[in-house]
N, C-alpha and C positions, 0 to 999 in steps of 0.2 A: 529521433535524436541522433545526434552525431556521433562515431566510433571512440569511446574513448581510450586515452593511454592507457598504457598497464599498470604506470605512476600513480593515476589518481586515488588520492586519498580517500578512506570510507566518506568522512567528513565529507569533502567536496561532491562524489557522487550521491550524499542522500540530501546536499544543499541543493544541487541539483535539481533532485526528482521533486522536491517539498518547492522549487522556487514560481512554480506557473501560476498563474490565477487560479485560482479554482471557481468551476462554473459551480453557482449558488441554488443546491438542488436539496438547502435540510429545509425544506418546510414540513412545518409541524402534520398538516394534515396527506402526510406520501406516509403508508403502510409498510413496515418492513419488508413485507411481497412487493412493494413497487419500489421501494429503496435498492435493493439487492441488487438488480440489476443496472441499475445506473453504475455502480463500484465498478464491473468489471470493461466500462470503455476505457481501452487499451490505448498508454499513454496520456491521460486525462486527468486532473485531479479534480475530485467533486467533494465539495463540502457535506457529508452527511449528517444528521440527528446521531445522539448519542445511544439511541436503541438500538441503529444499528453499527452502532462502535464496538459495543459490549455485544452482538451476539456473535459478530464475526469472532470477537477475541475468547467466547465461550464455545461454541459450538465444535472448534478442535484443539488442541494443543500449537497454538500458535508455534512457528518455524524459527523464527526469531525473536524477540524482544530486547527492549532496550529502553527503560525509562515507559513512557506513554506509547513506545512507539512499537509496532510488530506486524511480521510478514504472516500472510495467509497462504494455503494455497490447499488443494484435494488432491492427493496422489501425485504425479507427476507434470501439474499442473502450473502455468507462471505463479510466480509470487505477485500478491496484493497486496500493497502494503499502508499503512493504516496510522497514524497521528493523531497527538494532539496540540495543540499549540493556541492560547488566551482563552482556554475554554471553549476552542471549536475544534472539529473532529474532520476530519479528511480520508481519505482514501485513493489511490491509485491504482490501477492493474499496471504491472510493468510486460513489459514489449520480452523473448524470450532472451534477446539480449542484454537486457536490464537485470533480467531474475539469473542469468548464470552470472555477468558484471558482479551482482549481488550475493551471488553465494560466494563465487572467489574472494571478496572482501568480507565477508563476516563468517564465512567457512559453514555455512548453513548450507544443507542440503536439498536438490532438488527432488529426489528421489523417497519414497515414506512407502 
């Protein structure tokens, strides 16, 4: 992804990160153990099942939230960040420029 302004709006940067295709990887019969690791291809968005929507969004106290929408991450780690939209669930790994981009605009921290 290209450098952006210091301008751009949250808006625009999470229109952004939500606008790529997402490669189509919820089938029903992928285990949460094989689900897991498909999330974190960096720069990517992959459509996941909603088991693993909800465990990412249980498992820690999510970094952010906003509506359906919320960052992941373990210790000082990039943010993941996670959607929903028509009833399908997504997920990202953001690149480390994306997860600081991201904290300066929602003032979420990188640090836990």
């Amino acid at each position: 992804m290209k450098q952006q302004p210091k301008s751009q709006s949250f808006h625009e940067f999470m229109h952004e990160l939500m606008a790529d295709e997402p490669a189509d990887l919820a089938s029903p019969d992928l285990s949460l153990d094989e689900m897991i690791p498909l999330t974190n291809r960096e720069g990517r968005t992959v459509r996941i099942n909603v088991e693993t929507w909800w465990y990412f969004l249980e498992v820690l106290p999510p970094r952010w939230m906003s509506g359906s929408a919320f960052a992941f991450a373990e210790g000082d780690d990039r943010f993941r960040l996670f959607w929903e939209r028509s009833g399908q669930h997504f997920a990202r790994q953001l690149t480390e420029e994306q997860s600081d981009r991201f904290c300066q605009l929602t003032g979420a921290s990188r640090h836990h």
